[in-house]
C-alpha positions in Angstrom: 102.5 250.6 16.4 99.7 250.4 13.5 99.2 246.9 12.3 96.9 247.9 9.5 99.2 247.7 6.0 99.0 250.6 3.9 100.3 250.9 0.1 100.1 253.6 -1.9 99.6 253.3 -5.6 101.8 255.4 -7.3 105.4 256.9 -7.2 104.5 260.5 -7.2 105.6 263.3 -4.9 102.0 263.6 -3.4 102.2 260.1 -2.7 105.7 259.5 -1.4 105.0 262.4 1.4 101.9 260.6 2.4 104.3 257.1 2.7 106.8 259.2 4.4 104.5 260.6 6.8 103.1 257.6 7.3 106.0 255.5 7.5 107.0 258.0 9.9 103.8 257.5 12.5 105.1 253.8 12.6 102.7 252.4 10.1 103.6 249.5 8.0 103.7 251.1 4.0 104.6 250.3 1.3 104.8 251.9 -2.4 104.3 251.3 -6.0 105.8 252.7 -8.8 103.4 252.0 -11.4 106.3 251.7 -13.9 107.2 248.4 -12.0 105.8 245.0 -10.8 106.8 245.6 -7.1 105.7 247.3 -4.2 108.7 248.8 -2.2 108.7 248.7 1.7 109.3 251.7 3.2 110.7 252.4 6.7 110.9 255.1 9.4 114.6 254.9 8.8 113.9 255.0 5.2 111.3 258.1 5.0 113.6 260.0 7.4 117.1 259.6 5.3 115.2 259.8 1.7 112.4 262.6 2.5 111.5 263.4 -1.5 111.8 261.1 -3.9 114.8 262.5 -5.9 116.5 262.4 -2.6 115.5 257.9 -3.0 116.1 257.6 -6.8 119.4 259.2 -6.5 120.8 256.8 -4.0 119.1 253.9 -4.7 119.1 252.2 -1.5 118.3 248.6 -1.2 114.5 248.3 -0.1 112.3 244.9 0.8 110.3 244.1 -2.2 107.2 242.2 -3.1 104.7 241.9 -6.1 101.9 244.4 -6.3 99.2 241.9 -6.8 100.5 240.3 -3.3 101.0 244.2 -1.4 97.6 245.2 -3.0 95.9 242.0 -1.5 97.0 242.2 2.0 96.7 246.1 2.2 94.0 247.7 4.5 94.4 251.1 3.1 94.8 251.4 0.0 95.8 255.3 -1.1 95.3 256.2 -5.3 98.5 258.6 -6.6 99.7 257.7 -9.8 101.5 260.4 -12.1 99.3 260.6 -14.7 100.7 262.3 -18.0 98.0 262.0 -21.2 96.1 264.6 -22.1 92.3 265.2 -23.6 90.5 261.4 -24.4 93.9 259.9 -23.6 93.5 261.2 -20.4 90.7 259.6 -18.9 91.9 256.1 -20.7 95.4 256.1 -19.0 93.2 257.3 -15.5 91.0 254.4 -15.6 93.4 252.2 -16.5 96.0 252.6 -14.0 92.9 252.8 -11.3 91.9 249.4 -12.5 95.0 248.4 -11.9 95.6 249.2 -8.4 92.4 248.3 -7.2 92.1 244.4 -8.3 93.3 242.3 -6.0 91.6 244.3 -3.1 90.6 241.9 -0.6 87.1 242.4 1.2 87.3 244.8 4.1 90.1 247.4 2.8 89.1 250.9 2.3 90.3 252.5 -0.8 91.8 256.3 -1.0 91.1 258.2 -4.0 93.6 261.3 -3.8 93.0 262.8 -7.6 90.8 265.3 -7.7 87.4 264.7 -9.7 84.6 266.7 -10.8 81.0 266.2 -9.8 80.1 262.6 -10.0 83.8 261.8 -10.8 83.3 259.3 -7.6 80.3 258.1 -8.6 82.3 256.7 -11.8 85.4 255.3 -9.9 82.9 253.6 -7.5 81.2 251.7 -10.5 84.4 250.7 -12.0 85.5 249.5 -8.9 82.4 247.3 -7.6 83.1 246.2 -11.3 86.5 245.2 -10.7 86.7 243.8 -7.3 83.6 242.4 -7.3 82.6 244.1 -3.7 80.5 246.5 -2.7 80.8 249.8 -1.9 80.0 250.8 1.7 79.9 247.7 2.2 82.3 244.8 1.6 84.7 248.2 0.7 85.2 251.5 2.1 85.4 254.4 -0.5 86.8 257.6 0.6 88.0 260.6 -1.2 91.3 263.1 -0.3 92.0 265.3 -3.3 95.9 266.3 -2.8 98.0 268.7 -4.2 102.1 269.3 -4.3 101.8 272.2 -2.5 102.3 270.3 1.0 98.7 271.1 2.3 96.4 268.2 2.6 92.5 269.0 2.4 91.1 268.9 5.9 88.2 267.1 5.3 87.4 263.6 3.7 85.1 262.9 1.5 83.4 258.9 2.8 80.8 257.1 0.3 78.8 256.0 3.4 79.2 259.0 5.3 80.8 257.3 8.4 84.1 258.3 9.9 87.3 256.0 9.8 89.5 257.2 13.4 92.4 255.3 12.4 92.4 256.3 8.3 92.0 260.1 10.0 95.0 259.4 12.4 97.0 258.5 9.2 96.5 261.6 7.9 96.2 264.2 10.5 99.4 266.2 12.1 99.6 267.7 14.9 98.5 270.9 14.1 95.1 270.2 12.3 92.7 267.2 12.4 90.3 264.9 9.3 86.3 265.3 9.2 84.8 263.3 6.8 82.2 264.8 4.9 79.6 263.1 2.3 81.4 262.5 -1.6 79.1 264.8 -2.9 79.8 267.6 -0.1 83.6 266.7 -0.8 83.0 267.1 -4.4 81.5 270.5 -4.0 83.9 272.1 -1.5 86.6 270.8 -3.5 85.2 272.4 -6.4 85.0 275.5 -5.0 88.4 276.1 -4.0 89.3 275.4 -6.9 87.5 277.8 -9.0 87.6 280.3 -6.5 91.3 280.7 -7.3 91.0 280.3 -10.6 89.0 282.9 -10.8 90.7 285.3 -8.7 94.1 284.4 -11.3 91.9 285.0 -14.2 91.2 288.5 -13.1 94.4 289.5 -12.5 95.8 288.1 -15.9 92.8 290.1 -17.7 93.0 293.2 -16.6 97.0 293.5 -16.4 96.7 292.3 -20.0 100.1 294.2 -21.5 98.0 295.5 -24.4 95.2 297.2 -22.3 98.0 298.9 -20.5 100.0 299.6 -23.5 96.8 301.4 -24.9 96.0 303.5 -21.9 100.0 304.3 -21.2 98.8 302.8 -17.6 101.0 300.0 -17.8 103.7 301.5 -14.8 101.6 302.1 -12.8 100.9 298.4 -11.2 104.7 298.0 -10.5 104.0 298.8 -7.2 101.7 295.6 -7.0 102.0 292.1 -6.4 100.6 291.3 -9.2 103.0 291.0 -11.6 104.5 288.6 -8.9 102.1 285.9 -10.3 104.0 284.1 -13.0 102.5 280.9 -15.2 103.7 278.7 -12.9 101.3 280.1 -10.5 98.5 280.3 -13.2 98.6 276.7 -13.8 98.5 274.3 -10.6 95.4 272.9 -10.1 94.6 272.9 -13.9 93.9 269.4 -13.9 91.4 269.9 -11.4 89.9 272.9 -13.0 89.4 270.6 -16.6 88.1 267.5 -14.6 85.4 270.4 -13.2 84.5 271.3 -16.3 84.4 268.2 -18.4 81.5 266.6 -15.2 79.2 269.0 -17.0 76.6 268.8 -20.2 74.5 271.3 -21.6 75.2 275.1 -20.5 74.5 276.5 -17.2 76.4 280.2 -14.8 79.1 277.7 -13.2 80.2 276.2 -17.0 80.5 280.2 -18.3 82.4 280.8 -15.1 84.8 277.7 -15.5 85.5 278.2 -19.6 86.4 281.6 -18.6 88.8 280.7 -16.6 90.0 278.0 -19.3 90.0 280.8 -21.9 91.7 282.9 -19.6 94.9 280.5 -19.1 94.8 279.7 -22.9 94.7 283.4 -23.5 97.4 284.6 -21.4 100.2 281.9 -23.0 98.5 283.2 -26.0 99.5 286.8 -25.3 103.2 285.4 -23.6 104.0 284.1 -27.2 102.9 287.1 -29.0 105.3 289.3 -26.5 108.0 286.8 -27.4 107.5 287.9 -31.1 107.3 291.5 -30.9 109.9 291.4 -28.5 112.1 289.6 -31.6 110.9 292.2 -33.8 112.1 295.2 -31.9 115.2 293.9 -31.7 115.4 293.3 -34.9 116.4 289.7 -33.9 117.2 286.8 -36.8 116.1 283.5 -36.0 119.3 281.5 -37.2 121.3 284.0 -34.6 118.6 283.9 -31.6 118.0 281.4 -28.9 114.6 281.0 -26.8 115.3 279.2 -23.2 112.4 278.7 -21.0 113.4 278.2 -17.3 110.9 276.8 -15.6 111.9 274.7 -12.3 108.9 272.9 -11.4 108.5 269.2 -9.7 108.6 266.3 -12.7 107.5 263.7 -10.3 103.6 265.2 -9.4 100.6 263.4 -9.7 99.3 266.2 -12.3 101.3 266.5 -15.6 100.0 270.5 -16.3 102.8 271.9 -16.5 104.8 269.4 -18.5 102.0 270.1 -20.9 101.9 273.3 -21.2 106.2 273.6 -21.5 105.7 271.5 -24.3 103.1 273.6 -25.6 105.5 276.5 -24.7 108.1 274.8 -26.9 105.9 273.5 -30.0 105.0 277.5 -30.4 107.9 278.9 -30.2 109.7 277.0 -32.5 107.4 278.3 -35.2 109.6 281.5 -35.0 112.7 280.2 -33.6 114.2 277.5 -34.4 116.7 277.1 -31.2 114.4 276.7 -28.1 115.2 274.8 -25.4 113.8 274.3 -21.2 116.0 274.6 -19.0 115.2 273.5 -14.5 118.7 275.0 -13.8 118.3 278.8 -13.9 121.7 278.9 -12.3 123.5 277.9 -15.5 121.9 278.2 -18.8 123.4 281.8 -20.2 126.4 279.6 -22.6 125.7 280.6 -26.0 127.1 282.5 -29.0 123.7 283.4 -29.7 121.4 286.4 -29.2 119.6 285.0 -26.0 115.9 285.1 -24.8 115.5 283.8 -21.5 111.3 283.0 -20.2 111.3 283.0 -16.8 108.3 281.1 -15.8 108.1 281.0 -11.7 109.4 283.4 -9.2 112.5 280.7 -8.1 113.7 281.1 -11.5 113.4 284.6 -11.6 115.4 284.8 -8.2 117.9 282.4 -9.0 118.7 283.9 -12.4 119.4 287.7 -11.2 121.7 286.2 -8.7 123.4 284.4 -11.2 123.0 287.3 -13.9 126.8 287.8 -15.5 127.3 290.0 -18.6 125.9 287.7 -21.2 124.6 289.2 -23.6 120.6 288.4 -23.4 116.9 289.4 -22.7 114.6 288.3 -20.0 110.8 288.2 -20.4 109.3 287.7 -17.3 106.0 285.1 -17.9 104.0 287.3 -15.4 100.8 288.7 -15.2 102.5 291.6 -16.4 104.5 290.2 -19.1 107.5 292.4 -18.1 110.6 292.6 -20.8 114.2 292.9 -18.7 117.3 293.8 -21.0 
């Protein structure tokens, strides 16, 4: 049995699978919801009924409480996963606030977790406010280390450690049985993390470029990717990780190859929801649509509980445009059961699941589907 206590600082879906796996192992967690004043103890029994959070806040078991300042003084390992939902300069105030936070009442000796990911020299900044905060420091009196996680259910495999030394027990934590931890330097971390990162990006942006509609449209080439994957790559796709793309991006004055290479990619995304909207309106057009007798859904199923708010964003962004045509928009995260109106319907599908769960549920309805694909494929 672990003795060390462990709390995790935030009531996200990146961090509750951490507790639960934790919990799991037989290690003494506990979690906050930053919404709260309490830290909430969390069992074996507990991860193993409740594996997601929806699964917790819709039963609402009774769980041991305690204050944060008390859970975050008395933890050993302390891991950083807040939801964080601002965007541009509100951003980095809601970040820094929240991390102030959870790391003041850290007692000397703990080891702190940083599980957002940063650009270059992001760490070097949460390091500063932290010494400044606690009062300790850094390598020394308080262990730094940095695991940048995602929702996708695949933890990084190496760990980024401020004094480069390795922490067996914080790697047993967070290792399964299939794959172990090797802690790198923050910088090295940085870097590799950073490279992922745009290396996908990049690969996403090509696609979206060169299947852009019009180019196809102009060369009467269009058909001739169906037989491709491609257009299996929807916006939901195109924009996880866009959080750590930006925070790339913003570690970065003056111009230099990587910044063209990573505002490209920015352009890209921003270009292609560009292009979705403009398909929405000539799509309206050729139907000879009205806007007092049409009505936009955009079904997009996605997780509401990640660390990274991207996607909320950019639904709202979705929503703000379209409504400068149409009047009646609306999201829907239940594909199965949104086709109820008297209206001319438009449905965006924005992920593959929704796709899927909408042709299995298609009925006679009268409406169109634009498919929010690399492709941008119309279905009526």
């Amino acid at each position: 049995m672990v003795s060390e206590k462990i709390v995790i600082y935030g009531l996200s879906t990146e961090g509750y699978s951490l507790a639960c796996q934790m919990a799991v192992n037989g290690a003494d967690v506990q979690i906050i919801d930053e919404t709260s004043s309490s830290a909430m103890s969390l069992t074996s029994e507990i991860a193993q009924t409740y594996p997601s959070i929806n699964s917790l806040k819709e039963d609402e078991p009774l769980l041991s409480m305690e204050p944060i300042e008390i859970a975050v003084s008395n933890a050993k390992y302390l891991f950083f996963t807040p939801k964080i939902r601002k965007m541009d300069q509100d951003l980095k105030t809601e970040l820094n606030s929240k991390f102030k936070d959870a790391v003041e009442s850290l007692k000397k000796g703990s080891n702190l977790i940083y599980c957002l990911g940063t650009g270059f020299g992001g760490n070097n900044e949460n390091i500063s406010i932290l010494e400044h905060v606690t009062g300790f420091k850094a390598g020394k009196s308080i262990s730094y280390f940095y695991f940048p996680v995602n929702d996708s259910n695949q933890t990084p495999t190496i760990i980024g450690s401020f004094n480069n030394t390795d922490d067996k027990k914080l790697a047993s934590f967070l290792s399964t049985d299939k794959e172990g931890k090797k802690f790198v330097s923050i910088s090295t971390a940085e870097q590799l993390h950073a490279i992922d990162t745009v290396k996908r990006f990049t690969s996403i942006c090509s696609i979206v470029e060169i299947c852009d509609s019009r180019k196809f449209q102009r060369s009467g080439k269009k058909s001739d990717l169906d037989f491709t994957d491609f257009k299996n790559l929807y916006l939901d796709d195109m924009i996880n990780g866009l959080y750590d793309l930006r925070s790339i991006a913003s570690s970065f004055e003056g111009v230099n190859s990587l910044m063209y290479l990573i505002n490209g990619c920015l352009k890209g995304i921003s270009s292609y929801i560009k292009r979705l909207i403009d398909i929405i309106r000539i799509t309206l057009k050729k139907n000879d649509l009205k806007a007092s007798r049409t009505k936009i859904i955009l079904s997009w199923t996605f997780d509401l509980n990640g660390m990274r708010g991207e996607k909320i964003e950019i639904l709202d962004l979705l929503t703000s445009k379209l409504r400068d045509y149409i009047g009646d928009v609306e999201t829907s995260q239940k594909p199965e059961d949104i086709f109820r109106s008297d209206k001319k319907t438009i449905v965006i599908v924005c992920s593959k699941y929704d796709y899927k769960k909408i042709k299995q549920n298609q009925r006679s309805e009268d409406f169109l589907v634009i498919k929010a694909n690399s492709l941008c494929e119309v279905e009526q």
